[in-house]
N, C-alpha and C positions, 0 to 999 in steps of 0.2 A: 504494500500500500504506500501510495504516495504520504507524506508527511504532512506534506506542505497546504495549506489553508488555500483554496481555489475562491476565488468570486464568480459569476455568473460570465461573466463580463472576460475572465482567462479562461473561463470553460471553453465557451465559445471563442475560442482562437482556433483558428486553420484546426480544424474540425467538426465531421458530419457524422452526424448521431441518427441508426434508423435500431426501431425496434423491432425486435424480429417478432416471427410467425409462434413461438412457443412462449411466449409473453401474452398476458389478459392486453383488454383494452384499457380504457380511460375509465376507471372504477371509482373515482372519488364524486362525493356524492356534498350536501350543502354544508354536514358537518363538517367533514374533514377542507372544504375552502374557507368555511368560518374563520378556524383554527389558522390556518396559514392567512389568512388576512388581516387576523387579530395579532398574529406573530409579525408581523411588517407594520402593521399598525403602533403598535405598542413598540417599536426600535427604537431607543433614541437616535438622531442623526451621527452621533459621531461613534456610535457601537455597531459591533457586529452580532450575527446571529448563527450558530453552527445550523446547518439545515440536515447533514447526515452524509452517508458513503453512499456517493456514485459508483456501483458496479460496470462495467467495461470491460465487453472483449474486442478482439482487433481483429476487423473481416480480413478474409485475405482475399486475394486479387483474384482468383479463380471464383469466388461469389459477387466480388463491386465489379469486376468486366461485365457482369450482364446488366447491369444498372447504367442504362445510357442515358441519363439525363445528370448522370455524375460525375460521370469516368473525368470529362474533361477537369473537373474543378478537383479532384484527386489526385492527377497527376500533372497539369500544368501548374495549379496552386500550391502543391504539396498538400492540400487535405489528407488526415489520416479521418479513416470513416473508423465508426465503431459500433458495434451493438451495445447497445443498453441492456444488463443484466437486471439492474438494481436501481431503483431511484428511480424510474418511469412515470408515476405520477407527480413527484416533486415535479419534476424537469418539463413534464407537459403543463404542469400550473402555470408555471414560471414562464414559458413561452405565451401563453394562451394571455395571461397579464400583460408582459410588451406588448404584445399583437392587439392590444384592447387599448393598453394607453399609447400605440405609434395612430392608431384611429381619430384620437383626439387630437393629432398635432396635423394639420395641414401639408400640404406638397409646398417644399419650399422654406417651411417654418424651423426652426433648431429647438433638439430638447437636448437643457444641460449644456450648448455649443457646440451642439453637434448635429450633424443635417438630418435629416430623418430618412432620407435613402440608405446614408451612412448604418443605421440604426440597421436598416430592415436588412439590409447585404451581410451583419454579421449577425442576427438571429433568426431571421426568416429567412430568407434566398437571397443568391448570388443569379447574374445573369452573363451568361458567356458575350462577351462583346457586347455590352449593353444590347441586347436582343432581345428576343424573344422568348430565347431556351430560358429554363428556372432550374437552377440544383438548390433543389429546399436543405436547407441546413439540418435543422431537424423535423422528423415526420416518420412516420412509416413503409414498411414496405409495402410495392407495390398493388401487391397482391392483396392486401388487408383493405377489407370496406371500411376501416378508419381513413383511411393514405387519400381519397377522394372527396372525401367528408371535412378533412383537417385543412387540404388547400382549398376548396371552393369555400366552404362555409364560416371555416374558424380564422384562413389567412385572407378571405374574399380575392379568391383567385379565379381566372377563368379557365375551365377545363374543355379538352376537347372530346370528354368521357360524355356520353349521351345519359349517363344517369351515376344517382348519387346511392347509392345502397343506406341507408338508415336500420342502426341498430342498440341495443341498450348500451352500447359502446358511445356511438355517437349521438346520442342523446345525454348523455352525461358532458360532452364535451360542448354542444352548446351552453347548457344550463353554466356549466363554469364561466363560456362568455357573456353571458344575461348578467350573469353573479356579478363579475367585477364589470362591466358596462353600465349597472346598478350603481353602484358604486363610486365611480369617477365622475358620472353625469354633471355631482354639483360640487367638486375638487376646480380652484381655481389654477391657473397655470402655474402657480409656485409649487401650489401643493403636490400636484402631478409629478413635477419635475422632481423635488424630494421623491416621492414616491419610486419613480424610476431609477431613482440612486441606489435607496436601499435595495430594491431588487436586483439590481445589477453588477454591485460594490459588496453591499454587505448580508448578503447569503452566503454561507461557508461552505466549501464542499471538501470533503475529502475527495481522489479517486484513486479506483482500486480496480487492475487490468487484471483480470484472468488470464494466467497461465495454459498454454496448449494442453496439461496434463490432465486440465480439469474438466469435466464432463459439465456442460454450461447449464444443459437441463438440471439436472441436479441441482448445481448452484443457485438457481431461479427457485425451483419449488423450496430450495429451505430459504432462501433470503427471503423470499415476499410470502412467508408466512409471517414476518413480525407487518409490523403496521394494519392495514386493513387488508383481514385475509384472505387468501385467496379461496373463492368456492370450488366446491368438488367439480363444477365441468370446467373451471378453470384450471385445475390439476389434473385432470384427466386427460386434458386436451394433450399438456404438456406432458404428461407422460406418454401420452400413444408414438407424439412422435420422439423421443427419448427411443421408447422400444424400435419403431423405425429403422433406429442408424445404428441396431443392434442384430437384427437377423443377417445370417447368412446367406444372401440376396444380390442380385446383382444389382448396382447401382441405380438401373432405370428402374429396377421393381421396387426399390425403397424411395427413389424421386418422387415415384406416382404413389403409393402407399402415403408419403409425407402430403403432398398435394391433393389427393383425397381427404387427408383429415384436415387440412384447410380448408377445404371448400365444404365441408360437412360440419365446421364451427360457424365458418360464413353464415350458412344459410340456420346452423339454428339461432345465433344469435341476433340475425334477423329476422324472423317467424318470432322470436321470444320478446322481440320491441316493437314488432310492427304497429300494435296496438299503443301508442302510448301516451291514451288514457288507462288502458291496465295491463301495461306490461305482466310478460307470463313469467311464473318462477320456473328459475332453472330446475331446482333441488327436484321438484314436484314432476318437473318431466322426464330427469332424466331416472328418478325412482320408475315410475310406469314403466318407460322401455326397458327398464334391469329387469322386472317382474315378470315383463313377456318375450326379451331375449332370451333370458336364462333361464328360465319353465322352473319345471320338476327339481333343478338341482338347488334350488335358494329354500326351498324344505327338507328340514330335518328328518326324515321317514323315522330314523330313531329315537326321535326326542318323544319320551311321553307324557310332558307339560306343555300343552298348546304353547306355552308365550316362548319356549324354547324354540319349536315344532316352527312357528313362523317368526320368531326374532328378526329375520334380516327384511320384513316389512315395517320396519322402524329406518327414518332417513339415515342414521348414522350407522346401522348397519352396512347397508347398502354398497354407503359409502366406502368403510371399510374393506367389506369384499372386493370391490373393482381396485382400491389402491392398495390394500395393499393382502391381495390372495390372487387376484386374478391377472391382472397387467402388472407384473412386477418382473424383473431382470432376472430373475433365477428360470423363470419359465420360459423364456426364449433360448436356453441354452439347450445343444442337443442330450445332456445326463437328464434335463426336468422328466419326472415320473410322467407316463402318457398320460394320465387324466388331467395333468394340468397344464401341460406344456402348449405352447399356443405357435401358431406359424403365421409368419408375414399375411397369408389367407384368413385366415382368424380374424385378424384384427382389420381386415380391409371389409369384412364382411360385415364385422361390428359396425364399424364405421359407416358403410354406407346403407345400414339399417335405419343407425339414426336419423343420416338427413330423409330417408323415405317419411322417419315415424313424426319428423319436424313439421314436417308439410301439413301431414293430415292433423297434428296436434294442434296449430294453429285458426284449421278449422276449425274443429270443434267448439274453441273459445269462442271464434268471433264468428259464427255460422253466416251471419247476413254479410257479412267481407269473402262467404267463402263462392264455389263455383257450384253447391248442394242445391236442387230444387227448393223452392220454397217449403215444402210442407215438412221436407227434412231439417232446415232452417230452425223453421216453428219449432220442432220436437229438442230440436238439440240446443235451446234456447231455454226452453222450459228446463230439462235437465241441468241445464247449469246456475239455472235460479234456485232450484232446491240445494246446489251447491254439498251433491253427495262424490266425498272423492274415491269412496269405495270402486264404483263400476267405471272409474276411468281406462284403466287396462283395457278392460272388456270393450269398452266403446273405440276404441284407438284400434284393437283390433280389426273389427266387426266391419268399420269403417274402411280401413286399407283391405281386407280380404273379400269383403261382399259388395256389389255393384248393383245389383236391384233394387230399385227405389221400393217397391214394395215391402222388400224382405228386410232392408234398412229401417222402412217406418211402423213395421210392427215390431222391432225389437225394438227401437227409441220408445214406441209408445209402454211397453212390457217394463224397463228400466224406467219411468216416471213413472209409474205405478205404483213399483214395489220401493221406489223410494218415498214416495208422498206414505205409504201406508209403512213403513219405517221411521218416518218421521210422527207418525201417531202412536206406534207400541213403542218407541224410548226402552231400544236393550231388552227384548223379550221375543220370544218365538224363533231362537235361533237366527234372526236377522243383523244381528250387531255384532258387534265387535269391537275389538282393543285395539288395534290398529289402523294405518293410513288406507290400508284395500283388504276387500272381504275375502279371504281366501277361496268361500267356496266361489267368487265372482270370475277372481284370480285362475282357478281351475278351470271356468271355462273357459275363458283366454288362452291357457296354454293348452288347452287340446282342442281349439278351434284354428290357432296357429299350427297344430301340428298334424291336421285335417283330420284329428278323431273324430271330430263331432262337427257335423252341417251347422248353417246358421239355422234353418228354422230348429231345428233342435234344440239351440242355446235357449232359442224365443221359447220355443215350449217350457224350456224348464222352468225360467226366469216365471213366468206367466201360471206354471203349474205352481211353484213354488208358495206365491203371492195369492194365489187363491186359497191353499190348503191356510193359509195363516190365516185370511177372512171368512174363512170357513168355517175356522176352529173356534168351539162352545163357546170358550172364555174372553174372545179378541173381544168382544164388543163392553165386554163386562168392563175386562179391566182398561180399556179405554175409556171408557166412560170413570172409571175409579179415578184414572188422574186426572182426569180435567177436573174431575169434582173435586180433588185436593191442591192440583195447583190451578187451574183455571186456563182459558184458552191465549189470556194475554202472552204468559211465559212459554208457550207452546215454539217449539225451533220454526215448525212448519207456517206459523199464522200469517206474515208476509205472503209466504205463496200463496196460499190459500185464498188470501181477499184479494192479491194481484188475479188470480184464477177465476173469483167471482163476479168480478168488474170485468174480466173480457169475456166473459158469459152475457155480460148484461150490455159489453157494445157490440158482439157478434148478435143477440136479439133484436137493438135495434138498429140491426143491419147498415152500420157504419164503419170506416175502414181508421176513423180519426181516433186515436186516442187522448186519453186525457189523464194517463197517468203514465209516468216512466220509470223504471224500473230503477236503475243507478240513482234518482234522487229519493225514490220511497224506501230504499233500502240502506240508503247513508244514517248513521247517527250521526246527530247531531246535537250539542249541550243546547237543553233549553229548547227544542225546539221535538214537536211528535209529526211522523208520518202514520202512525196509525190513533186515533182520536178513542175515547171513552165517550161517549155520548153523553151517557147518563157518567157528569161527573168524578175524582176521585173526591174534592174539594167540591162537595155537592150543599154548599152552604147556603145561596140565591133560595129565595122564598118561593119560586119555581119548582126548584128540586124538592126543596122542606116538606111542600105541600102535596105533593104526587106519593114520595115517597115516604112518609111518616110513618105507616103503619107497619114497615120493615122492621125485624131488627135488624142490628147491625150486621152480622156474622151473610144475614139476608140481604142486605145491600153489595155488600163487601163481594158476594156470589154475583147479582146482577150486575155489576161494575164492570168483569173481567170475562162473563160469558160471551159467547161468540156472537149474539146478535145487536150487542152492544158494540161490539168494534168494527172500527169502519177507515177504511183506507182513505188518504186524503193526496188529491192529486198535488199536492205543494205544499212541504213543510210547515208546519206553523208556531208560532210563540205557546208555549206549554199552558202558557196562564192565561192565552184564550178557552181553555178547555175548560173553562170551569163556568164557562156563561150560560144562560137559559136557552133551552133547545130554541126558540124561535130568532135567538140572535146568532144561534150558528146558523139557522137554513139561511137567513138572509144576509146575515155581514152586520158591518156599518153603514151610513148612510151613502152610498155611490160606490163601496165596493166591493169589491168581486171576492173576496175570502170565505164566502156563505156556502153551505152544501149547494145551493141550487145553482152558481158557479162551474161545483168542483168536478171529480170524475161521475162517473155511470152508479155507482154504488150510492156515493154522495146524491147523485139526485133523485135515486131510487129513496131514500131517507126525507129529502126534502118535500118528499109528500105527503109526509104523515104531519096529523092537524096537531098529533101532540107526543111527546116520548114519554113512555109512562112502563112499569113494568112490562103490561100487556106486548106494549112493542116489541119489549124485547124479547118475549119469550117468542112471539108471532114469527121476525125476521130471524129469530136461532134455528126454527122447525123449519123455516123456507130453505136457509143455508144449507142444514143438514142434507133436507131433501136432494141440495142441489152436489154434495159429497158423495152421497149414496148414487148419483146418475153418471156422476164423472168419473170416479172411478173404480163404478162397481162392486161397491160395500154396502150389504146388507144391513141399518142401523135396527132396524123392527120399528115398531107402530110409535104413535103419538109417545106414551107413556117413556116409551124405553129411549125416545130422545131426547124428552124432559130428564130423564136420568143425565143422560151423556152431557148437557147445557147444565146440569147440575141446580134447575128448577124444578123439581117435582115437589115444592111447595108451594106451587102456586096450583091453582083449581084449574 
């Protein structure tokens, strides 16, 4: 290791920095730029600040020769280029910062006495002959969907690349330049200028060049474990190709092997941000594809404690397994024992399972983004509003192997079934469980992957399965048992259910408009209910007193939280409107629009009754039910036995 104390400002001398291919992207998130702005912030001017050890290895000329937008500034300028081991997101802060304050200084203007072309030639690029050509200083390789994202968007450069790939990499890297663009806006020109000292003067660096002897992956996965760590598909990546440059292989079969798990990080890391309003978690996808890559063998057959038996459906199992049992350097050797020894095929087959499983995962999530007929849309919508992550395997499956629209929509319909009627038994009738995915779900995924079992088969079972449960003597009983003791408000399921009700009541009157959405009815928010108490909890208004007086309490406290007292509200509201006289919620205030008769289909179904009084609610709980018992064909029994389940049968 160098000794010697670097500034920003001698890093960047006659040197180009790219990150390589087995490096994460731009992971730092609002916390960790706080901190570093708070750390520059809080400098005094005439102190410095250590920022940490620059890891550094030195390309050699048989990889920078095919980088032709460098070579020139390499060998006519003496550039020595180098990979970034260590320090990646410091280093891309600290760029992303100048590149935000060289923005505020004009063409022609000097920061500190210094021209601002001056500035951008030794942090952002250099140009061959003042031309046209760009050799970016630092950035990425070219291969990385950062490397096009970092010049057009973060350096506002023009590319002649027809498009920009967006991913939870470069989403991060805007956000840093919003962050400090935030920031500078209302910094006067002094202040700036200080600003750009400390960053460029007084940042300390150590740097530390890796030795030929040292295996760089390696060095990567234990260095960028300290700070913010790396997650398992960010280690995995780097291990796959680790293993890579370790099979005995000829050079094109481990090129393309390496460049296949490139382009299969690519594409999930772009499937996993496309969305971003709800970015996909990694953990959560790449557990799935572990459960249905690896079937049969991630079960214990000898364990005879369930939690033993399926252990490795817990995320940090999982995890374990792949890093360190399954892709590990012992088993690419030709002595690894046959069952676990893995070949350059192995792992090329791994790999480009995932990106198949990428594609169709990112369906799923966003069905109306995907290329699925509408009605498979609808289903696989609904399914993710119940938000059960048990049958994701199974669906990720079923998905990638079956192609009939038909045979697709009677298993999406079978799977909301058996979960909505899961989410009313809570942990009984052998449908739950202790883990992230149901194993018996799980079993059918791996023997539909491995063509045991047809898809209507699965359907049947799924469908058989979910009947024998509504079937059974006691479902109704003891359904009805909890809701009588915790009531329907705390129910997991009552969000879908009144989401479910209200597009029952705008399919009736045959309209395509909605009036409620799903992402704001289902946000919490402090202070604020999307599902309302009609009748009151704070039932103090002479309104209330008077209707309900002849309750007890224990009997108010029951009509409060029963199910035909709550009511879905197409737009959040202040909590401490709930407690007003029914006729000032159907109509509002005076001019506006916050009144049931406003809101969604449910709401205005409500706004036509002359008064809310128990009667009501017992009335609209036997219509709901009714309307439970058609949709997903469950038996509740007669009048009586659904006054049980609403937990009124004290009333006549």
């Amino acid at each position: 290791m160098d000794n010697q104390l670097l500034t920003l400002s001698k890093i960047f001398t006659e040197r180009l920095f790219r990150i390589p291919d087995y490096q994460r992207g731009y992971a730092w998130t609002e916390k960790q730029l706080k901190d570093f702005w708070n750390d520059i912030q809080q400098l005094e001017p005439t102190h410095n600040h250590y920022t940490g050890v620059l890891t550094l290895e030195s390309v050699p000329s048989e990889i920078y020769c095919n980088w032709d937008d460098d070579v020139w500034i390499i060998e006519a300028k003496s550039y020595q280029p180098y990979f970034i081991v260590d320090g990646q997101q410091r280093l891309t802060t600290a760029i992303i910062l100048i590149q935000t304050i060289l923005e505020q200084v004009k063409d022609g203007e000097k920061l500190n006495f210094t021209d601002r072309a001056d500035i951008q030639r030794r942090f952002i690029f250099d140009s061959k002959d003042d031309g046209i050509s760009r050799s970016y200083v630092f950035g990425y390789e070219r291969d990385n969907p950062s490397y096009e994202f970092l010049k057009t968007k973060i350096f506002c450069e023009r590319s002649s690349s027809t498009s920009t790939q967006e991913t939870l990499y470069t989403q991060n890297l805007a956000r840093a330049k919003q962050f400090f663009t935030d920031r500078l806006v209302d910094l006067s020109k002094s202040e700036i200028e200080v600003l750009f000292k400390k960053a460029t003067q007084h940042l300390l660096f150590n740097i530390f060049t890796i030795t030929d002897d040292v295996d760089v992956c390696v060095a990567f996965e234990t260095m960028n474990n300290r700070g913010k760590p790396l997650s398992y598909l960010e280690l995995l990546k780097n291990r796959l190709i680790y293993l890579s440059l370790k099979f005995n292989a000829p050079d094109f079969e481990r090129k393309k092997l390496r460049g296949t798990i490139n382009d299969c990080w690519k594409a999930i890391y772009h499937n996993l941000g496309r969305n971003k309003e709800q970015p996909l978690d990694d953990d959560r996808f790449l557990l799935t594809h572990y459960v249905i890559y690896f079937g049969n063998s991630i079960v214990d057959e000898t364990a005879t404690d369930e939690h033993m038996r399926y252990r490795r459906l817990y995320r940090a199992d999982y995890a374990s397994d792949l890093l360190e049992n399954r892709f590990v350097p012992r088993n690419v050797t030709s002595d690894a024992p046959p069952e676990k020894r893995i070949t350059l095929s192995d792992v090329y087959q791994y790999v480009s399972s995932l990106q198949e499983a990428v594609e169709t995962w990112f369906k799923m999530w966003n069905p109306f983004e995907s290329d699925f007929p509408p009605d498979i849309q609808t289903w696989l919508d609904k399914i993710n509003r119940l938000n059960m992550p048990s049958f994701q395997p199974l669906v990720l499956v079923f998905l990638q192997l079956e192609q009939s629209e038909s045979n697709r929509l009677a298993f999406l319909k079978a799977i909301e079934r058996q979960s909505f009627v899961m989410s009313l038994i809570n942990r009984r009738y052998g449908l739950s469980f202790l883990y992230d995915i149901n194993p018996d779900s799980l079993q059918l995924a791996i023997d539909l992957r491995a063509g045991k079992l047809s898809s209507e088969k699965v359907t049947k079972h799924i469908t058989d399965i979910t009947s024998g449960v509504v079937k059974n003597n006691s479902f109704i009983r003891d359904v009805a048992t909890r809701f009588r003791s915790e009531g329907f408000y705390q129910w997991d399921g009552i969000r879908y259910f009144l989401f479910e009700y209200n597009l029952d009541l705008q399919n009736k009157a045959k309209t395509d408009r909605p009036k409620i959405f799903w992402p704001e009815f289902s946000e919490q928010k402090k202070d604020y209910v999307s599902i309302e108490h009609i009748f009151p909890r704070q039932a103090r208004h002479e309104y209330w007193t008077s209707r309900f007086n002849k309750l007890t309490q224990k009997q108010k406290v029951t009509l409060r939280d029963s199910l035909g007292n709550l009511l879905p509200l197409s737009r959040p509201k202040n909590s401490s409107l709930s407690n007003k006289p029914f006729p000032y919620k159907v109509d509002g205030k005076h001019e506006s629009t916050i009144g049931y008769r406003f809101g969604c289909y449910a709401e205005n179904e409500v706004a036509k009754e002359l008064e809310w009084t128990p009667e009501a609610i017992l009335k609209r709980g036997l219509k709901m039910l009714a309307y439970m018992e058609r949709r997903w064909n469950i038996e509740i029994g007669d009048e009586n036995q659904k006054k049980a389940m609403l937990g009124l049968d004290f009333m006549k």
